[in-house]
Biopython code that builds the backbone (N, CA, C, O; Angstrom):
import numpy as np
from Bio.PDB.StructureBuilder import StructureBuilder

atoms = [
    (1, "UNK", "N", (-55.794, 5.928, -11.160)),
    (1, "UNK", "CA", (-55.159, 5.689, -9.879)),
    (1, "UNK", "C", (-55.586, 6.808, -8.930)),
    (1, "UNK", "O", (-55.738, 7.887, -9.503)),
    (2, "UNK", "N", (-55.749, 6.808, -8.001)),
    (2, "UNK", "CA", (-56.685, 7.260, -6.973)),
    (2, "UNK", "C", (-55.033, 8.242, -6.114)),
    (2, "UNK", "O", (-53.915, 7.774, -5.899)),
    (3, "UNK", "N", (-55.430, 9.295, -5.903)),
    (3, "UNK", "CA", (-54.642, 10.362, -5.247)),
    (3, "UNK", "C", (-53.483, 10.255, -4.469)),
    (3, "UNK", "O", (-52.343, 10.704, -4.591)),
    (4, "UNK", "N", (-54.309, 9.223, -3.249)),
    (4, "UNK", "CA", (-53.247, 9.144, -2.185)),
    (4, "UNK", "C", (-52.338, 7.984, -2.603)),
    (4, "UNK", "O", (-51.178, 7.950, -2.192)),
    (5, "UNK", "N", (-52.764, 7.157, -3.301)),
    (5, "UNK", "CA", (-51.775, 6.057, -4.025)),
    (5, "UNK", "C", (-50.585, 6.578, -4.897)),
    (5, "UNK", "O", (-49.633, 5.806, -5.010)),
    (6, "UNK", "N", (-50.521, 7.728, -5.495)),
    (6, "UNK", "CA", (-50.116, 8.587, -6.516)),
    (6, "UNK", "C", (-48.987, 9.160, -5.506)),
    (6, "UNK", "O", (-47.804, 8.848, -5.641)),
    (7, "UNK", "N", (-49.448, 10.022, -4.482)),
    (7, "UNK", "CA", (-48.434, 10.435, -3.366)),
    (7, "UNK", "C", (-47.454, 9.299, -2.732)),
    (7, "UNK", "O", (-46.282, 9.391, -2.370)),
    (8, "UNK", "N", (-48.277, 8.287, -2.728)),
    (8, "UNK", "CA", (-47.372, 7.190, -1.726)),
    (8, "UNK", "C", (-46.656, 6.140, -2.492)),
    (8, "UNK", "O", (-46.003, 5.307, -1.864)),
    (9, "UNK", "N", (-46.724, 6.088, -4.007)),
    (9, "UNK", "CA", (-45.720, 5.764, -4.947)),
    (9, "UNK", "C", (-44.442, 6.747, -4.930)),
    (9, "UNK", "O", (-43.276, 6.385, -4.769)),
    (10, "UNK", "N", (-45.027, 8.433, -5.186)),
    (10, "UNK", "CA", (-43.690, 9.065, -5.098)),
    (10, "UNK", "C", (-42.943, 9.213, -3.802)),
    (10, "UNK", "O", (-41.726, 9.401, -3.793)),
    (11, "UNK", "N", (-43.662, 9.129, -2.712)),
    (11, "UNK", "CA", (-42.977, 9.185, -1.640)),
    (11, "UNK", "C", (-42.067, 8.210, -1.589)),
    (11, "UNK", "O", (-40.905, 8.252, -1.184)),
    (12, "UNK", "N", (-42.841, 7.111, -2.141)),
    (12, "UNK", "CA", (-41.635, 5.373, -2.189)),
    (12, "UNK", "C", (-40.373, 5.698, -2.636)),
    (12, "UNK", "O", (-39.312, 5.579, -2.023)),
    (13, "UNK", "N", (-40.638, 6.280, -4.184)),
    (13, "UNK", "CA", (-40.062, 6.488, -4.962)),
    (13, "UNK", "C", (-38.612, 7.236, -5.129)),
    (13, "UNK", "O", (-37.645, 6.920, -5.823)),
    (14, "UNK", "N", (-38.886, 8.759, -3.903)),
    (14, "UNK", "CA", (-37.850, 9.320, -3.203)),
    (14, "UNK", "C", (-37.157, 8.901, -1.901)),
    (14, "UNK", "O", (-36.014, 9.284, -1.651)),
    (15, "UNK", "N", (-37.827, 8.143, -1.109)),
    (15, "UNK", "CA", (-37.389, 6.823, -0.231)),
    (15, "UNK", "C", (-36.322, 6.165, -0.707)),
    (15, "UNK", "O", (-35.264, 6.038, -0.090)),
    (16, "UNK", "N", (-36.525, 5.781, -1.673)),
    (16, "UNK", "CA", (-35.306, 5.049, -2.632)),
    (16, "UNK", "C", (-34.449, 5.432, -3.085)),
    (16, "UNK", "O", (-33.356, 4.891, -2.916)),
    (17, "UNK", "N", (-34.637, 6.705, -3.969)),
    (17, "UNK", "CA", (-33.344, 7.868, -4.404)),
    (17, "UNK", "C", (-32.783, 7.901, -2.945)),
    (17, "UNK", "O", (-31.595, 7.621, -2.788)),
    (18, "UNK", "N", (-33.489, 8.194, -1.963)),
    (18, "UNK", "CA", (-32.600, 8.924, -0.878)),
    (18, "UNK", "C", (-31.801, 7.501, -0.339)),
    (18, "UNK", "O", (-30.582, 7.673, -0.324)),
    (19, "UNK", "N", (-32.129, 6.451, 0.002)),
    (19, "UNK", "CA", (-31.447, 5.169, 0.150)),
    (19, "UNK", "C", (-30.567, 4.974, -0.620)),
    (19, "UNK", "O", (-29.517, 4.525, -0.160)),
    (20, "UNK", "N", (-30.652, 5.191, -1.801)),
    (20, "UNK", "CA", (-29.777, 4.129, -3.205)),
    (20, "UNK", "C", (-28.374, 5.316, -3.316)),
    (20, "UNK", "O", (-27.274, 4.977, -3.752)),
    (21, "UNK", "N", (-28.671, 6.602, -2.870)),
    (21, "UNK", "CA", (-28.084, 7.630, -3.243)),
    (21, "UNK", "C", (-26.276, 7.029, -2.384)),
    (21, "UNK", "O", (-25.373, 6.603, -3.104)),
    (22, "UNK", "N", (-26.187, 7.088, -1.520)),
    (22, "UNK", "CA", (-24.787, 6.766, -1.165)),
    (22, "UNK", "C", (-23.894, 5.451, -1.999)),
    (22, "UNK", "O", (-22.797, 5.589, -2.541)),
    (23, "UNK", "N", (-24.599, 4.339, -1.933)),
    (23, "UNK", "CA", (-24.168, 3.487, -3.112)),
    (23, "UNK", "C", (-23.638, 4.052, -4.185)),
    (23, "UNK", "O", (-22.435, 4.022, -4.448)),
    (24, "UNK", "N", (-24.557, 4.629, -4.900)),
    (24, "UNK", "CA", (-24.648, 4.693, -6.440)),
    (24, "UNK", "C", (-23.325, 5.987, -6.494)),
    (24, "UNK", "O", (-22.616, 5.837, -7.489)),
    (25, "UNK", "N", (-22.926, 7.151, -5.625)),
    (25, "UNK", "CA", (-22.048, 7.316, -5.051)),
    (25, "UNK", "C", (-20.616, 6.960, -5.132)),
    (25, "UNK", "O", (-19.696, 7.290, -5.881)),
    (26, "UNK", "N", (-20.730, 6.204, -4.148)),
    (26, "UNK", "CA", (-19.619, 5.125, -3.997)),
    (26, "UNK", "C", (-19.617, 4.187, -5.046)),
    (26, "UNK", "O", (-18.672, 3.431, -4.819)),
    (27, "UNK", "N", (-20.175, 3.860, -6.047)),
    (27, "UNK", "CA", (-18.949, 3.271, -7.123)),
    (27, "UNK", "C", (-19.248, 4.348, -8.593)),
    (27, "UNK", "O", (-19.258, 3.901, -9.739)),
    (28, "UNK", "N", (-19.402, 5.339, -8.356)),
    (28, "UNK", "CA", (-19.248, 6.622, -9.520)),
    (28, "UNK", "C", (-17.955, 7.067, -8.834)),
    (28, "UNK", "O", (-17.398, 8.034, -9.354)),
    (29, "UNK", "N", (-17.439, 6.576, -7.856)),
    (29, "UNK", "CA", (-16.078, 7.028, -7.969)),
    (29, "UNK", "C", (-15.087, 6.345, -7.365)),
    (29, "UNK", "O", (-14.025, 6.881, -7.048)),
    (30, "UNK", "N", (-15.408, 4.890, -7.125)),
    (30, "UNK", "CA", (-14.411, 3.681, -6.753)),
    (30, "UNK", "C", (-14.735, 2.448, -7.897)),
    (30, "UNK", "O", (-13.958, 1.495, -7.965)),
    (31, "UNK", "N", (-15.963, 2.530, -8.814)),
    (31, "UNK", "CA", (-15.683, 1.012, -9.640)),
    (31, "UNK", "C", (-15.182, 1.819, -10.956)),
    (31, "UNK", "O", (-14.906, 3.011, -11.090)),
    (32, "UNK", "N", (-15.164, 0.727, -11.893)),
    (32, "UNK", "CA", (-14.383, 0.541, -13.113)),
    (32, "UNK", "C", (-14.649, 1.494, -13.738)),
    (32, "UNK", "O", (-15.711, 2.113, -13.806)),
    (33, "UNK", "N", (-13.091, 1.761, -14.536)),
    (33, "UNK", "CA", (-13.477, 2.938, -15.689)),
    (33, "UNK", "C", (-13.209, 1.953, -16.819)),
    (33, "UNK", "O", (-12.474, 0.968, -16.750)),
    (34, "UNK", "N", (-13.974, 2.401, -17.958)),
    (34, "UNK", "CA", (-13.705, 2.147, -19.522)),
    (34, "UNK", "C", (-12.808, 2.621, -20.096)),
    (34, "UNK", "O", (-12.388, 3.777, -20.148)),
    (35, "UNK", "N", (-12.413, 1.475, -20.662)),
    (35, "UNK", "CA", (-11.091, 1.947, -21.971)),
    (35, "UNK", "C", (-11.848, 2.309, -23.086)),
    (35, "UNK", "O", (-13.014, 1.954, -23.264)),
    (36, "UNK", "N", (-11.072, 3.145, -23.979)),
    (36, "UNK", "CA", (-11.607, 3.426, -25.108)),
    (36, "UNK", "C", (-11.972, 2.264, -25.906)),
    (36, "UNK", "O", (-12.800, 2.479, -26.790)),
    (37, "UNK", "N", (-11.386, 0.694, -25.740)),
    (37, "UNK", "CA", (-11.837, -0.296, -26.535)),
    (37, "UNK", "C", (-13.482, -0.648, -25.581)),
    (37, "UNK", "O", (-14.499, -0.945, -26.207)),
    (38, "UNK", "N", (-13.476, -0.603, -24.926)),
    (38, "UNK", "CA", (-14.456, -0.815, -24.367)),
    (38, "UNK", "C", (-15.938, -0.150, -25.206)),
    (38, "UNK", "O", (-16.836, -0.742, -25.804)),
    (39, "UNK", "N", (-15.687, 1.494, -24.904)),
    (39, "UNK", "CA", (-16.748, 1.970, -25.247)),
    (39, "UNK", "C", (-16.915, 1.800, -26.850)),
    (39, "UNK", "O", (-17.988, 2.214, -27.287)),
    (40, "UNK", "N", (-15.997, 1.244, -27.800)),
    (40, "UNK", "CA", (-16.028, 1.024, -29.191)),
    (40, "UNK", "C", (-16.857, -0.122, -29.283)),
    (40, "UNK", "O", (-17.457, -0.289, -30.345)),
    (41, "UNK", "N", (-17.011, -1.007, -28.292)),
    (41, "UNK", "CA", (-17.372, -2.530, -28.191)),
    (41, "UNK", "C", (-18.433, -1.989, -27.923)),
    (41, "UNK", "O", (-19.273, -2.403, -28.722)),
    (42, "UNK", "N", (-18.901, -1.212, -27.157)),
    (42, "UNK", "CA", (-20.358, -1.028, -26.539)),
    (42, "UNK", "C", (-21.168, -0.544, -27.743)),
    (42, "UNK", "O", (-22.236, -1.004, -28.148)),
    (43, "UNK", "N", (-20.528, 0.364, -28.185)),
    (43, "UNK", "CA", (-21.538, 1.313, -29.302)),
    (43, "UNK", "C", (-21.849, 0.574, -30.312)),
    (43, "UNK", "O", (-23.039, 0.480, -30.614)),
    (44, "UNK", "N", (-20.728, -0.207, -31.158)),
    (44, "UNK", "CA", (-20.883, -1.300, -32.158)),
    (44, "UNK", "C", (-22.630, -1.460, -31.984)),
    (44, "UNK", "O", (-23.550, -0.877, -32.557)),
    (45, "UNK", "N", (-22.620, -2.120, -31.327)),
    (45, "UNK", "CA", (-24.002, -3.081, -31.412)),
    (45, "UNK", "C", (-25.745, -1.845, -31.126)),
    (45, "UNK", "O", (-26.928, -2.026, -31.413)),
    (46, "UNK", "N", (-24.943, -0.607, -30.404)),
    (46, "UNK", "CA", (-26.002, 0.389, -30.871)),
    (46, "UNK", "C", (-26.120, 0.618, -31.834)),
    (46, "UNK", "O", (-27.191, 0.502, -32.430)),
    (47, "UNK", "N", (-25.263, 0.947, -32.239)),
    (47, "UNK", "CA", (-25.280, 1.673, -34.019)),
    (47, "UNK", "C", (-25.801, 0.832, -34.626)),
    (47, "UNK", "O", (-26.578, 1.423, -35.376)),
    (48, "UNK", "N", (-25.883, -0.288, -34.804)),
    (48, "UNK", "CA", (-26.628, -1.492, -35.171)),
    (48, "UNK", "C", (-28.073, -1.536, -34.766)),
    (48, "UNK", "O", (-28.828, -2.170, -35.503)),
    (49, "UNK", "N", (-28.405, -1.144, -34.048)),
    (49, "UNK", "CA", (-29.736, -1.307, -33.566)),
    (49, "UNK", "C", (-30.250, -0.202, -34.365)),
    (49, "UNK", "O", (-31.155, -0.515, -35.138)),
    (50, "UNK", "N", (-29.895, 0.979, -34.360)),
    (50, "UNK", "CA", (-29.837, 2.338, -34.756)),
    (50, "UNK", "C", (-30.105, 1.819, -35.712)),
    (50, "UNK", "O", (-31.237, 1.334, -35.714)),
    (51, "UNK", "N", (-29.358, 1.655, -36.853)),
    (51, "UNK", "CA", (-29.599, 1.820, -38.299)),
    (51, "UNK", "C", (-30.622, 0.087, -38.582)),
    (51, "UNK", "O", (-31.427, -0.101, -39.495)),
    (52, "UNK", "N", (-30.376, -0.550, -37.894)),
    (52, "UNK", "CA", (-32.024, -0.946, -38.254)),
    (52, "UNK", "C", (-33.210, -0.816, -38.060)),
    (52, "UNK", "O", (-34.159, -1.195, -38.746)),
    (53, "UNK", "N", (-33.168, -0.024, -36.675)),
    (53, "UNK", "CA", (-34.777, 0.695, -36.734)),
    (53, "UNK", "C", (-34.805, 1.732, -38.076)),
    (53, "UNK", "O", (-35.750, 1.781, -38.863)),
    (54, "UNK", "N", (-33.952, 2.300, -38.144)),
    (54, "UNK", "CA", (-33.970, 3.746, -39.420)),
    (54, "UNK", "C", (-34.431, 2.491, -40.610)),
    (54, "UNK", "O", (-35.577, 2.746, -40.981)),
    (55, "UNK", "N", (-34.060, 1.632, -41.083)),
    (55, "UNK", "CA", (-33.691, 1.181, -42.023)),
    (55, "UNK", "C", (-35.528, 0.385, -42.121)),
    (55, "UNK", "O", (-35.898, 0.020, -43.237)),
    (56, "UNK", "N", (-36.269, 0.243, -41.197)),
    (56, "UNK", "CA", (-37.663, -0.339, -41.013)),
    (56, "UNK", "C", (-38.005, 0.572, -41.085)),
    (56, "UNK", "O", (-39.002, 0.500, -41.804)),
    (57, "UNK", "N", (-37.805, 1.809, -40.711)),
    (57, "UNK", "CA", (-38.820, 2.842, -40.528)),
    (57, "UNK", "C", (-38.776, 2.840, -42.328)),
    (57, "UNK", "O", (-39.669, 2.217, -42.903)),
    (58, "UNK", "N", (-37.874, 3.446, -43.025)),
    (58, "UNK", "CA", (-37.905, 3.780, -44.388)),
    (58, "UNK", "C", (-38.402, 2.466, -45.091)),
    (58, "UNK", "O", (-38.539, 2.716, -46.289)),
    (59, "UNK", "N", (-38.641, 1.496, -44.880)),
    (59, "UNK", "CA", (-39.178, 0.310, -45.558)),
    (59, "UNK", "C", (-40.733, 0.307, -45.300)),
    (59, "UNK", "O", (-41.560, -0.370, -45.909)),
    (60, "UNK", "N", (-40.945, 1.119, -44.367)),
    (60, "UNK", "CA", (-42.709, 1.180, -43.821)),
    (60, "UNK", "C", (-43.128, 2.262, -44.601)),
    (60, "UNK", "O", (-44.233, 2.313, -45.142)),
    (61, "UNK", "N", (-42.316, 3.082, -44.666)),
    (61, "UNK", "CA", (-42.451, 4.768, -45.194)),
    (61, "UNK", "C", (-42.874, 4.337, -46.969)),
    (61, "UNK", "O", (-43.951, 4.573, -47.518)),
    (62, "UNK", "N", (-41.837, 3.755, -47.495)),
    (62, "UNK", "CA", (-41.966, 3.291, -49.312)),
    (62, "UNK", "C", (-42.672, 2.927, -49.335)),
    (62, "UNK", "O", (-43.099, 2.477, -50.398)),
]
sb = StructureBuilder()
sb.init_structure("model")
sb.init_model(0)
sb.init_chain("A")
sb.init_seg("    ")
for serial, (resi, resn, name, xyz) in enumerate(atoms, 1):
    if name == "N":
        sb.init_residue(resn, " ", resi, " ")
    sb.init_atom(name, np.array(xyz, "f"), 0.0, 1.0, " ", f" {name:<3s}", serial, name[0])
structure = sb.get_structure()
């Protein structure tokens, strides 16, 4: 990728942080908070993901 294309992606790029920045803002401290059942519901299905990548990796490894 050629120089000035490189500059004028990041320039985009902080264009946007600086745009998106009041939003993102405004609901980090007016939208929803999580209940603790919530974040139990969320992780479930990481931890799951989690221990089956581990669980392929050691099946590639043997």
């Amino acid at each position: 990728m050629e120089m000035w294309m490189k500059i004028a992606v990041a320039a985009l790029l902080g264009v946007m942080v600086w745009r998106l920045w009041p939003a993102a803002n405004h609901w980090l401290k007016h939208g929803p908070r999580g209940s603790s059942q919530d974040w139990q519901a969320a992780l479930l299905p990481i931890l799951a993901v989690v221990a089956f990548i581990v669980l392929l990796i050691l099946m590639v490894r043997g």
